[in-house]
RODO-2510 file (C-alpha; in nm, 4 decimals, decimal comma):
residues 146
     n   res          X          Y          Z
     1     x     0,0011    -4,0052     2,3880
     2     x    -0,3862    -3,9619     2,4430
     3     x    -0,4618    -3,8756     2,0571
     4     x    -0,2045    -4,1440     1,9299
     5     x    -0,4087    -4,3859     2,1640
     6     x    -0,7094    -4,2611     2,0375
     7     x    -0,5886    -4,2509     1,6496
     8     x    -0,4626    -4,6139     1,7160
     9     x    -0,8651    -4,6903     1,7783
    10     x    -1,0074    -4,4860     1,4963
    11     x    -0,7300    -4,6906     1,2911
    12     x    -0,8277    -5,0458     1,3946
    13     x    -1,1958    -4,9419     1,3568
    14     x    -1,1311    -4,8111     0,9984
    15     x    -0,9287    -5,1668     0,9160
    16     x    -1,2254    -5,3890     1,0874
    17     x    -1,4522    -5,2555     0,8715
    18     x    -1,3026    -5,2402     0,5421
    19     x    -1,1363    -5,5866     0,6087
    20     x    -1,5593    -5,6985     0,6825
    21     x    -1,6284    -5,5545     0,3508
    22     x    -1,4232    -5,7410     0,1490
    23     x    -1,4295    -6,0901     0,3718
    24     x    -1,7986    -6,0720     0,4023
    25     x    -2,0243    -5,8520     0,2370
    26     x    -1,9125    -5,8372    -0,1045
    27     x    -1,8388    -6,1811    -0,1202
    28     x    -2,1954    -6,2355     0,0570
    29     x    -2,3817    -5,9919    -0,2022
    30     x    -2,2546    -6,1707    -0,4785
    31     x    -2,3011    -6,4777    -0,4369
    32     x    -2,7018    -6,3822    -0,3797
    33     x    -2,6223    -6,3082    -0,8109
    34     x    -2,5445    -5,9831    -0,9984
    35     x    -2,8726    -5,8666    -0,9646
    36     x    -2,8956    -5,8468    -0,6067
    37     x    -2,5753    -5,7958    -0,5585
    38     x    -2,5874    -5,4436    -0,7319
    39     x    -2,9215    -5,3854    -0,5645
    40     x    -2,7916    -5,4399    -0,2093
    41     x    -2,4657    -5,2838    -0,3276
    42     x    -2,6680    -4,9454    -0,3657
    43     x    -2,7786    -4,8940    -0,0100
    44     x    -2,4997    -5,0150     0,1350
    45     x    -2,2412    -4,8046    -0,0437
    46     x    -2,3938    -4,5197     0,1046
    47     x    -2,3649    -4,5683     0,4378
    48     x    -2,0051    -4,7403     0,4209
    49     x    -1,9095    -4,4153     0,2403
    50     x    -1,9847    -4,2277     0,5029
    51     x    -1,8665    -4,4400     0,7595
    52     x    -1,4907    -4,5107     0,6688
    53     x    -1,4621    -4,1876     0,4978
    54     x    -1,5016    -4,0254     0,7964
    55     x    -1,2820    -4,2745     0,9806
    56     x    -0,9612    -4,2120     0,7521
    57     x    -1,0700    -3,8650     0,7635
    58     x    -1,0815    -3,8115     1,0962
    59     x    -0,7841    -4,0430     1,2030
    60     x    -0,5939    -3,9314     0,9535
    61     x    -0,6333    -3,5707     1,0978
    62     x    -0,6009    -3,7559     1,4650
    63     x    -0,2960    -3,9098     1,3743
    64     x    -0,1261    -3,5852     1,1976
    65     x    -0,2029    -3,4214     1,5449
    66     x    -0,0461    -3,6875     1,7545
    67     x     0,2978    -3,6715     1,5204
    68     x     0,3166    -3,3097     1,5946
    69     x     0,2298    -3,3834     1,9786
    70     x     0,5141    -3,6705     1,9955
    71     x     0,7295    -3,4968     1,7252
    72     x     0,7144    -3,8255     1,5682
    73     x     0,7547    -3,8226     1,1680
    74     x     0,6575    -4,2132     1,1667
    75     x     0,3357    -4,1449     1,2739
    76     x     0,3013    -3,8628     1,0606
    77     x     0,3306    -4,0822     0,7899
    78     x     0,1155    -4,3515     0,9506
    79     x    -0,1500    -4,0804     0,9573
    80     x    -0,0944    -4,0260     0,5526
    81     x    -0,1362    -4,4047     0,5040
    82     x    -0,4649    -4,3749     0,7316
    83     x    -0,6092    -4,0697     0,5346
    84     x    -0,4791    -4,2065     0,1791
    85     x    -0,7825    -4,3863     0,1332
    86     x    -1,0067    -4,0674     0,0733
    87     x    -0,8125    -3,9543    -0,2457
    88     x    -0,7479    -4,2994    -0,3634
    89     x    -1,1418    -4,3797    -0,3645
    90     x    -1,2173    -4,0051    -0,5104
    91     x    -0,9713    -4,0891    -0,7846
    92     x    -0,9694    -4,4803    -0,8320
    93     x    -1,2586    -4,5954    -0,7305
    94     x    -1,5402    -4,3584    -0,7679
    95     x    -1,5661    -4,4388    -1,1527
    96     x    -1,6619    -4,8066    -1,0741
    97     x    -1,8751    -4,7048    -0,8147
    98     x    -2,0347    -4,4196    -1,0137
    99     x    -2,1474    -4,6780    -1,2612
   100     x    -2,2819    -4,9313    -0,9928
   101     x    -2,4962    -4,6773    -0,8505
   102     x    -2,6641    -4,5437    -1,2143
   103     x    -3,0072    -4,6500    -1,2243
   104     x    -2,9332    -4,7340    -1,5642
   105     x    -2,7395    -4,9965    -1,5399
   106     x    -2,8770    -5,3471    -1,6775
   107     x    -2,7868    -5,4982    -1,2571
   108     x    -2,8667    -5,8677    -1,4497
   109     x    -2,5716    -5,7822    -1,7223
   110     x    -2,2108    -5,9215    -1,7358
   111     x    -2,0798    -5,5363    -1,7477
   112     x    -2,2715    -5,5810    -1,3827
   113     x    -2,0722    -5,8421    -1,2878
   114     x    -1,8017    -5,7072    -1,4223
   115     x    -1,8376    -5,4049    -1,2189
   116     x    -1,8654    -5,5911    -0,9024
   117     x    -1,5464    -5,7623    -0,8935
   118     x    -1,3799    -5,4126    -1,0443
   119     x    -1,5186    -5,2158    -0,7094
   120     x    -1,3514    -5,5442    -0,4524
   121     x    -1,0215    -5,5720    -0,6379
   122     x    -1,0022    -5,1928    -0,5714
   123     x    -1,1583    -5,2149    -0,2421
   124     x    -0,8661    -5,4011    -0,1498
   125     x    -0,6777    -5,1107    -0,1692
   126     x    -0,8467    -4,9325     0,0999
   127     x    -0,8553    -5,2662     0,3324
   128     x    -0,4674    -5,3324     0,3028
   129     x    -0,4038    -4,9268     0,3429
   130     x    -0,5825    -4,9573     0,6588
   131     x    -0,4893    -5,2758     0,7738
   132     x    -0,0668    -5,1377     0,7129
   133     x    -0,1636    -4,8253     0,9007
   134     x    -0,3515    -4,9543     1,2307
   135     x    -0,0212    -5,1930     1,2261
   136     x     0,2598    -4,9117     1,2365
   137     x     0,0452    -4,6772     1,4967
   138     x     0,0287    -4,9864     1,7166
   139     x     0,4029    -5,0446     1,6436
   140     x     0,4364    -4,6609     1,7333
   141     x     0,1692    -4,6903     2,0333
   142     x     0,4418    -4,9649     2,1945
   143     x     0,7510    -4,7500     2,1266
   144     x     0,6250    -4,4431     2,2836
   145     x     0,4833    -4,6663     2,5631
   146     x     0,7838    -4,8759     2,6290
***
């Protein structure tokens, strides 16, 4: 119950910040223009990386653990939908974001901009993965509890 309590946090951390990213600071970095956007986009991408990467990562790996502890296939699955975000970004998103961070791209362009809105839309992806997956391991958190 202890690492489904503790994958239910990881979870809920992962969601708050991805659901930050594309609520605030995207929205926030663009409207400062394309050029700072992409500018401020650079530094920050970094660090996010690492940060929820290792979140869905880790609970995802958390979360796999707890199913086998509570022999519980839903939040095997919940774990899936928590870790799912690593392989989506490597595959979907990493193209758009590969192109944001070369130093060759004109950041005061419309291919910019265009860039910009590419990387939220997708972003999106990882928010809502996140968001349905701390959902179902607090649904699952309650079951085993009750």
């Amino acid at each position: 119950m202890v690492l489904l309590a503790l994958t239910t946090v990881v979870a809920g951390v992962f969601f708050g910040a991805a659901l930050y990213v594309s609520l605030v600071e995207h929205p926030a970095r663009v409207s400062c223009g394309t050029e700072a956007a992409v500018q401020e986009f650079r530094p920050s991408y970094r660090r996010g990386a690492v940060m929820q990467g290792s979140l869905s990562a880790i609970g995802g790996l958390l979360g796999l653990g707890a199913a086998w502890q509570l022999h519980d296939v839903h939040v095997g699955i919940n774990a899936v939908l928590l870790a799912l975000p690593v392989p989506l970004t490597i595959l979907f998103i990493a193209p758009t974001t590969k192109r944001l961070l070369d130093p060759s791209l004109d950041a005061t362009g419309v291919q910019a901009a265009s860039l910009l809105a590419r990387w939220n839309r997708l972003h999106w992806i990882r928010t809502t993965l996140g968001g349905l997956a701390f959902t179902l391991f607090i649904f699952r958190l309650v079951m085993h509890c009750a």
